[in-house]
N, C-alpha and C positions, 0 to 999 in steps of 0.2 A: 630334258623333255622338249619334246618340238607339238606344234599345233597347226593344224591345217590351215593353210591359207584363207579358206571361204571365215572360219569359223574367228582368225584372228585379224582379219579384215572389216569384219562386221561389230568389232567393237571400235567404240568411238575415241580416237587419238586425245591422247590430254591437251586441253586447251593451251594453247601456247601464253594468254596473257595469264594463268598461273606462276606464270616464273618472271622474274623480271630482265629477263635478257630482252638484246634488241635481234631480230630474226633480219636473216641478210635476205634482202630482195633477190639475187641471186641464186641462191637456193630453189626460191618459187621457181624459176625460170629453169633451174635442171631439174627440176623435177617435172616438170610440164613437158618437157623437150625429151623424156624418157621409157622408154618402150611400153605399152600397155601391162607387160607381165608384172615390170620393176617397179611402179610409180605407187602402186597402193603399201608395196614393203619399204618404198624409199619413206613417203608418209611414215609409217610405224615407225621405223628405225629414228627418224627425225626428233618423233615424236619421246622419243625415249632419248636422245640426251637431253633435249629441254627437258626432262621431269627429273632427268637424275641429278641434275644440281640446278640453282637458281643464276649462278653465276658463269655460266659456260659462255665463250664467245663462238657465235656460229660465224663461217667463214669461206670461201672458196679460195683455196692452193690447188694450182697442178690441174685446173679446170674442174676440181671435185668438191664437197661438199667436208667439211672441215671444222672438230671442234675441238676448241681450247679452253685451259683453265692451268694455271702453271706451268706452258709451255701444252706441245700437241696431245692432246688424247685422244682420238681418232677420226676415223671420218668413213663415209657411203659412198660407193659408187651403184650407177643404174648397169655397168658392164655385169654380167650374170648377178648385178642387184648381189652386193656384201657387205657385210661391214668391216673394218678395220681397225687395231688398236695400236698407236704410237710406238708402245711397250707392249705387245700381245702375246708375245714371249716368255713373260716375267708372271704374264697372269696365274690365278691358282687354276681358273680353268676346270671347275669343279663338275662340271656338263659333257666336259671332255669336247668340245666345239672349236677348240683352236686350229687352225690348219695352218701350213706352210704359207711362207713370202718374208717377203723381206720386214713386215712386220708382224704379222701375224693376225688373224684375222677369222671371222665365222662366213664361209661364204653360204648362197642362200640357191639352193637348184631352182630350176624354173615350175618345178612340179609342186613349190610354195610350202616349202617346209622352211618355217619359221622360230625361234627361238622365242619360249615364251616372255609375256613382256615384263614381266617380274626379275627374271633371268635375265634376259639383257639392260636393263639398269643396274644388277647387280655388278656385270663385268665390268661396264660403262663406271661407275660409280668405284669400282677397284682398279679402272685406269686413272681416274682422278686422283686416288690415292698415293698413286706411285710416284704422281710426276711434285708429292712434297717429299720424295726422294731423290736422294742423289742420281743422277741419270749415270748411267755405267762409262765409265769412260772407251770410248770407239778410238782406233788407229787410224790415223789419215787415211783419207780415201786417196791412193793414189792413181792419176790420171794419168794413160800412157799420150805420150807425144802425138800432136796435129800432123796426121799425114798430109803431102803435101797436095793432093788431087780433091782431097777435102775443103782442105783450107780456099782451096784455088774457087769450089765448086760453092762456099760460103761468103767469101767476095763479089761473089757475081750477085748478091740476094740480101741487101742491108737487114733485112728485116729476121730472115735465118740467121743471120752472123750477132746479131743485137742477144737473142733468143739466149745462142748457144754460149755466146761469153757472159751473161749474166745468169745460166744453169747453174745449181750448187754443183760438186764436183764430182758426185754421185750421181748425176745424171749427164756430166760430160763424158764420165766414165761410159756409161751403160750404149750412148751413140756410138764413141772412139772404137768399143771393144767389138760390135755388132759390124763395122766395118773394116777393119782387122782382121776377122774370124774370116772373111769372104774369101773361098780356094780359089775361086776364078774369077778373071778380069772383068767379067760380063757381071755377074752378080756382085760384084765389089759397087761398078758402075750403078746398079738398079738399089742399090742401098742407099749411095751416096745422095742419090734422084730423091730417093723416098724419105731419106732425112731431112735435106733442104723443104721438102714438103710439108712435113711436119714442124718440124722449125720453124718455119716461116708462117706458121699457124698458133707457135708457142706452146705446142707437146710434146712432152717427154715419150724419150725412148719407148717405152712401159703403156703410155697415156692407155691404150685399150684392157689394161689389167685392174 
């Protein structure tokens, strides 16, 4: 079941000193920094992993909003405002709200169709669950070889090159392949530009997903 924006807006977020977690300063600050549509579902959404356990570590990775309890259970972004679960995959997913990505995840339209808040503590609360499971075992991520116009284009920029060799390898992957992929010289060229850019900013390939 989903509920209207106006109607699941106008109830009042659970207090955060209810739980005893420590809330990250950080958080306030993307959420403030967050498009008028997103900011009152990024609230809700927040609001519901703090209630769904007392123990959750709130956090920012990957420039997003981030929460833990035996390893990641998931996290919100303000990009079309969604949430996401570590293991979102594995959920039972009894709402039928999962969608595609690399985790899996309820995303949120702009026209404020929201997951009631009962309902997402529950998912929230069966990610927590999971991660006192065995996490599945993953095959290396493997990383095709530094081209060398890249490489070349990462040394000109300490601060890109710092980025990119401290990326997990799932996200060295995701640059390397994006520029790879490119048929033509010129758009090889306009990648590479636009990676260093980003890099040199500390975003993942994905950041706007």
């Amino acid at each position: 079941m989903v509920n209207d924006l106006d109607a699941f807006c106008q109830s009042k977020p659970d207090p955060v000193a209810e739980t005893t977690m420590t809330t990250d300063p950080r958080v306030d600050a993307y959420i403030a920094k967050a498009p008028d549509f997103a900011r009152p579902m990024l609230e809700k959404i927040r609001a519901a992993f703090l209630k769904a356990d007392k123990d959750i570590e709130e956090t920012i990775k990957w420039g997003m909003p981030f929460y833990q309890k035996n390893g990641l259970v998931g996290g919100m972004a303000a990009f079309k405002a969604h949430v996401n679960f570590s293991r979102g995959k594995e959920l039972s997913d009894p709402e039928n709200l999962i969608q595609g990505g690399s985790m899996g995840g309820i995303r949120i339209d702009r026209d404020g169709k929201l997951p009631a808040r009962k309902t997402l503590i529950a998912y929230i609360k069966e990610a927590i669950a999971l991660n006192g499971t065995a996490a599945p075992k993953r095959r290396p991520v493997k990383v095709p070889d530094m081209p060398e116009d890249f490489a070349t284009a990462l040394a000109k920029n300490a601060r890109a090159k710092e980025t990119f060799e401290n990326f997990a390898p799932s996200h060295k992957r995701d640059y390397l392949e994006w520029i790879l992929e490119a048929r033509q010289a010129a758009t090889r060229e306009r990648r590479i530009a636009q990676a260093v850019e980003w890099l040199a900013e500390g975003k993942p390939r994905h950041w706007k997903h």
